[in-house]
N, C-alpha and C positions, 0 to 999 in steps of 0.2 A: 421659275428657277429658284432653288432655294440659296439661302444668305451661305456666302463661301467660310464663314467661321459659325459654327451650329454643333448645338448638338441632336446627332438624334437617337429617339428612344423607340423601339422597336414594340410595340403592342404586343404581338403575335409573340414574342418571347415571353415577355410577361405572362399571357394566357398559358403558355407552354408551362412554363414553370410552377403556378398555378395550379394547374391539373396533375403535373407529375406527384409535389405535392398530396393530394388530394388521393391520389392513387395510391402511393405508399402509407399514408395513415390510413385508408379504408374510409368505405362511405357514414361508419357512424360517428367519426369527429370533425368537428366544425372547423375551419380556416378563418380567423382574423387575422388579419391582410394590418400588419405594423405600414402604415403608408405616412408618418412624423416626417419632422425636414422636410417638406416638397418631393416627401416618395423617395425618400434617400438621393436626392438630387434629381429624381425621374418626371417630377410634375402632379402634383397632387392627383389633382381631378382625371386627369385620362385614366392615371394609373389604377384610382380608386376602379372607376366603370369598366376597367378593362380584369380588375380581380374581381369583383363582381358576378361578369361575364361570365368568367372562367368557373364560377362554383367557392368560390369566398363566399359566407355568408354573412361574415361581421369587419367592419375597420376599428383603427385603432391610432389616435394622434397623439402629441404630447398635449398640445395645449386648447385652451378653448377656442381659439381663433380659427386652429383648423379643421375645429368639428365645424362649427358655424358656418366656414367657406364651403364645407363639404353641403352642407343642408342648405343653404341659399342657391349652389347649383342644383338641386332638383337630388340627391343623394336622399335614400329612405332605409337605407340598411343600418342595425343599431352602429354605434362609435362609441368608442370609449376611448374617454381623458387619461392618458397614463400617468400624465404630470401633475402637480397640485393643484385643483383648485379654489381660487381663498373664496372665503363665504360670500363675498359681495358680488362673485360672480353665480352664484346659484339659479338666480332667475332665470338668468341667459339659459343653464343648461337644463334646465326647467323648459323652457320658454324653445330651445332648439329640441327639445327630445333627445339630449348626448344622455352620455353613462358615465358620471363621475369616478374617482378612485377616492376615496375617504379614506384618512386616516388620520383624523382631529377631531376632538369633540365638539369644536367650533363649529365645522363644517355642519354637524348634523340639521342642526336651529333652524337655520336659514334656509337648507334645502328643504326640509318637511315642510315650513312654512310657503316657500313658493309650491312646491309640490299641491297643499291643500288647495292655493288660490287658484290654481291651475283645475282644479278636478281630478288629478290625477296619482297613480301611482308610480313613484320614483323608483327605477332601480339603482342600487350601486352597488358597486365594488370594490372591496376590501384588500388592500395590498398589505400581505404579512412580509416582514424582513427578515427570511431564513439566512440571510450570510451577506448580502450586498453592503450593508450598513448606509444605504442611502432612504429614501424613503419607504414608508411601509410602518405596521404594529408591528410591535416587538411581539414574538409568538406567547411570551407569558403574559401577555394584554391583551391578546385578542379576544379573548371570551368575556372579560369585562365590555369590552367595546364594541362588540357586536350585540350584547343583551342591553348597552345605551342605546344603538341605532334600532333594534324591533321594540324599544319601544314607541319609535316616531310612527304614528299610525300611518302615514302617508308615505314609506321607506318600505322598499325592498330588497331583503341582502339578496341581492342574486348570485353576484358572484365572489371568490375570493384567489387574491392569487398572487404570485411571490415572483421573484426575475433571479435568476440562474447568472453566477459570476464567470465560473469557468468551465460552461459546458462544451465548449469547442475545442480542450485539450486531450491531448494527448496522453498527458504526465499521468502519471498512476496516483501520482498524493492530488492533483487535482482533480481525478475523477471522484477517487474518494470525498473528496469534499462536496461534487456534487450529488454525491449520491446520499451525503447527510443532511445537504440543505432539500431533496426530494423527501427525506426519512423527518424533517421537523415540521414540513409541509402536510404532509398526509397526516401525522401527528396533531397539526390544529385542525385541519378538515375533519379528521373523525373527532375531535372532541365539541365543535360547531355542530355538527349533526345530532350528534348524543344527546345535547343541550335543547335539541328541538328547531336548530335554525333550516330552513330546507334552501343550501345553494344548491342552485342548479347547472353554476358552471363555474366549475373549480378548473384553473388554469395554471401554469407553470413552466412551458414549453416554449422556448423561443428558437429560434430557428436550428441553431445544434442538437438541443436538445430534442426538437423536433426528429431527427436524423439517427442522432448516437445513441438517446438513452427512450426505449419504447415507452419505460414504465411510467415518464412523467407526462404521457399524452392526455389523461381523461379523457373527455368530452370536446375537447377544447384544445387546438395549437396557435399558437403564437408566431408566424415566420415572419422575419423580416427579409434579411438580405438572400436568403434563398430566393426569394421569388423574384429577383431582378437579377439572377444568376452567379449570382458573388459566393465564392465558399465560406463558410464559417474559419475555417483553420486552411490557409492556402497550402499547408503539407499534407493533408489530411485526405484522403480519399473522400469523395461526397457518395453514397448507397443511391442518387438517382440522379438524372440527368438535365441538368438545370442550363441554360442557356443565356449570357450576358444582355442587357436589353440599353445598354445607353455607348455609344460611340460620340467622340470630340473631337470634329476634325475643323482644320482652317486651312490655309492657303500660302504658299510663297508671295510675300510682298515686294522679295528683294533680292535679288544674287549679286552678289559680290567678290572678288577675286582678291583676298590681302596677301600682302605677302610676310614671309618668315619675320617675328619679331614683332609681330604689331597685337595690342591691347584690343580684348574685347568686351563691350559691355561695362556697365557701375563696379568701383572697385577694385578694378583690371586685374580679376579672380582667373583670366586664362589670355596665355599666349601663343600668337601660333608658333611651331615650329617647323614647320617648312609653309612655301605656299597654301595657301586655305581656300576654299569656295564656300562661303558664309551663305548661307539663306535665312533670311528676315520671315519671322512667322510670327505674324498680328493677334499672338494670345498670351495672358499673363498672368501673375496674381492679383488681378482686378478683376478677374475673371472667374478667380478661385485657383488657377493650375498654382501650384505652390512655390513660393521664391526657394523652397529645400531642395528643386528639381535644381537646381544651379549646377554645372556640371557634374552633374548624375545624372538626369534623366535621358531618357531617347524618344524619336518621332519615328513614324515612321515615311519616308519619302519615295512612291517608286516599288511599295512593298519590301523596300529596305530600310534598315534602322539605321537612323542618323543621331547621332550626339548630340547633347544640347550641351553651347559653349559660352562661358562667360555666365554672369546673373542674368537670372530670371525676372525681366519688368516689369512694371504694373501692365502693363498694353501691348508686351512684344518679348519674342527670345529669340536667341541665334541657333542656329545648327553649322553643323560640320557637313557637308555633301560633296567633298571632294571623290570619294570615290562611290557617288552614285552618278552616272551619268547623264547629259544629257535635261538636267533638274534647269525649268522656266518660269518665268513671274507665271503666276497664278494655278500653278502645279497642288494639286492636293498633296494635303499635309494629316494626318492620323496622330492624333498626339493619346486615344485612348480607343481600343477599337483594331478594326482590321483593315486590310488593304493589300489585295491580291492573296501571295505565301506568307505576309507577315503577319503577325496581332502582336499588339500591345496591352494585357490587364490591368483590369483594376491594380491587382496585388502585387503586378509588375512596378506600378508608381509604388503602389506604398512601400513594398521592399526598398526602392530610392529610397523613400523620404525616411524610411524607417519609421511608417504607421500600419495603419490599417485600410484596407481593403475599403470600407464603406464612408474612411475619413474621405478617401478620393472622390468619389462621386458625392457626397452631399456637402463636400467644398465648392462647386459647380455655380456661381453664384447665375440671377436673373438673367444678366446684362448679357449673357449669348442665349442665341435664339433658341427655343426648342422646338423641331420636326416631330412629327408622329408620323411613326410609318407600323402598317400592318393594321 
C-alpha cells in the first residue's frame, strides 16, 4: 500500500511528452532533457532513464553533483553542467565524463590539464550572454575566448549556446527582444565558424522556444518543463500535447465541527462565520506546499475543491468541507493533481501564490515519498 501523503510521478507521461516533443521538432534535432533540481521536483534518476527511453539523446543539470549522481547510477548518455564550474572541480568532470559550460579563463588550465592526465579529449561548452545578463561571454568576447580554449590541445569547443529570457511571452516588444537575442546568437555562431572553430552543437532552445520560435532550433533543443507537462506561458496555447506527470495527494487526519466565531490556525488569519467542518490535512511548508497558499489556495476533497483556511504549517493545513459531504478521517485529499471531475495545476497554485508554474513542483522537497507509476 503506498504512504497516504506521497507524491506521484507518472513515467508514461514523461515518455509521452518526450516523444510529442520529438515529433514536433522532427527526427534531425536532438532533445536534451534539462532534468536540474531533482527533474524539476520529479526525481532525478527515473526521470532521466525514462527520457532517455523516450528518444532524449543528451541531459542537462545545473551542478556537478548531479552529473555525478547521474553516472554513479549506471547513466552513459552525454550531461552537461549548465551552472558554473570553479576549476577545482575539473577533475571530477574529467574523471565523470560531464560537459562543462566555460566561460572563465580560469577554467580552461585545469580542465586541459586533467583532460591530458586522463588520455582524453574534453568537450565543452561555451555559454554566450545574448540578453540574460547572468552567466555566459559577452558576445564581443567570445571569439577571443574561444581562440584561448583551441588552444588547449586536450579541449574540445563542441558546443555553444545562450538561454532565452522571454520566450514564453506573448508581448510583442518581448518577442522582439527574443528574436534579437536569436539574431546576436547566430551572429557569434557564424563568426566562431568563419574563425575556423567546428561546434557541432549550437543550442539556444529551451522549452518556449522549443514550441513558439522554429528558428532557434538547430541541431539541438533544450526543454524543460514541457516534458513534465507544465506550459511555458499558462495563457498561452501549447502547439502539442503535453500531459502533467507529478500529483500531491495526502489524507484527512481530522474532521472537526467549530462553530461561528472561532480562530483558525497561527495568527488567527481566518475566522469562521457560521458553523465550519474543518478537515486536518498532514502536509505543509516543510514539505515545500507554500506558507503563500494561506487562505488562497484549494484541495481537492471528493473531486471537490475545498478551501484552505487559516496559515499554512510547517506539517499541517486546514480546509473548509462543509459543503462537501459525507468527508472521513483518512479520506483522500489532492492538493496538486486530479481526482474524479476535479484537477488542480501546477499553475493553478502558482496563480495563488502569484509565481510560477515550475516554482510549484521543484518546491516539492525530500521528506514526501515519491511513487513511480507507469
Amino acid at each position: 500500500m503506498p504512504p497516504l501523503t506521497r507524491i506521484e510521478v507518472d513515467l508514461s507521461a514523461i515518455r509521452h511528452n518526450v516523444s510529442a516533443v520529438k515529433k514536433y521538432v522532427g527526427p534531425r534535432v536532438e532533445i536534451m532533457a534539462v532534468v536540474k533540481a531533482n527533474a524539476y521536483g520529479h526525481g532525478l534518476l527515473p526521470v532521466a532513464r525514462a527520457v532517455l527511453k523516450a528518444g532524449g539523446s543528451r541531459l542537462a543539470v545545473n551542478r556537478l553533483s548531479e552529473g555525478v549522481e547521474l553516472r554513479q547510477a549506471g547513466v552513459t548518455a552525454p550531461i552537461l553542467i549548465l551552472g558554473h564550474t570553479p576549476a577545482s572541480d575539473m577533475p571530477q568532470i574529467v574523471r565523470h565524463r560531464l560537459v562543462p559550460t566555460v566561460t572563465e579563463p580560469d577554467q580552461l588550465e585545469p580542465l586541459d590539464r586533467a583532460a591530458s592526465r586522463a588520455g582524453q579529449l574534453q568537450p565543452i561548452h561555451v555559454k554566450v550572454d545574448t540578453g540574460m545578463g547572468r552567466l555566459g561571454v559577452l558576445p564581443a568576447e567570445v571569439e577571443k575566448f574561444a581562440a584561448r580554449a583551441a588552444e588547449r590541445q586536450n579541449l574540445h569547443l563542441e558546443g555553444l549556446y545562450s538561454h532565452l529570457a522571454v520566450a514564453d511571452s506573448s508581448d510583442a516588444d518581448d518577442k522582439a527582444y527574443t528574436r534579437r537575442q536569436l539574431d546576436s546568437f547566430e551572429r557569434v555562431l557564424t563568426k566562431l565558424r568563419q574563425a575556423g572553430h567546428q561546434i557541432s552543437l549550437p543550442h539556444i532552445a529551451n522549452a518556449a522556444a522549443t514550441v513558439y520560435f522554429p528558428q532557434s532550433r538547430y541541431q539541438l533543443v533544450r526543454p524543460g518543463l514541457i516534458l513534465y507537462g507544465l506550459k511555458p506561458n499558462h495563457g498561452r496555447d501549447l502547439p502539442i500535447d503535453v500531459k502533467p506527470a507529478l500529483s500531491l495527494i495526502s489524507y484527512v487526519a481530522r474532521v472537526k465541527k467549530l462553530a461561528a466565531g472561532k480562530d483558525v490556525s497561527y495568527g488567527r488569519t481566518f475566522t469562521t462565520s457560521q458553523p465550519t467542518t474543518a478537515a486536518l490535512v498532514p502536509v505543509g511548508y516543510g514539505d515545500g506546499y507554500h506558507r503563500g497558499l494561506s487562505n488562497k489556495g484549494q484541495v481537492l476533497v471528493g473531486g471537490r475543491r475545498a478551501p484552505i483556511i487559516g496559515r499554512v504549517c510547517m506539517d499541517q493545513l486546514v480546509v473548509d468541507v462543509t459543503d462537501i459531504p459525507g468527508v472521513k478521517l483518512e479520506d483522500e485529499v489532492v492538493l496538486l493533481g486530479s481526482q474524479r471531475d476535479g484537477s488542480i495545476s501546477a499553475s493553478d497554485i502558482a496563480d495563488w501564490m502569484g509565481e510560477i508554474n515550475y516554482v510549484v513542483t521543484t518546491a516539492l522537497l525530500e521528506r514526501i515519498p515519491r511513487v513511480y507509476l507507469g
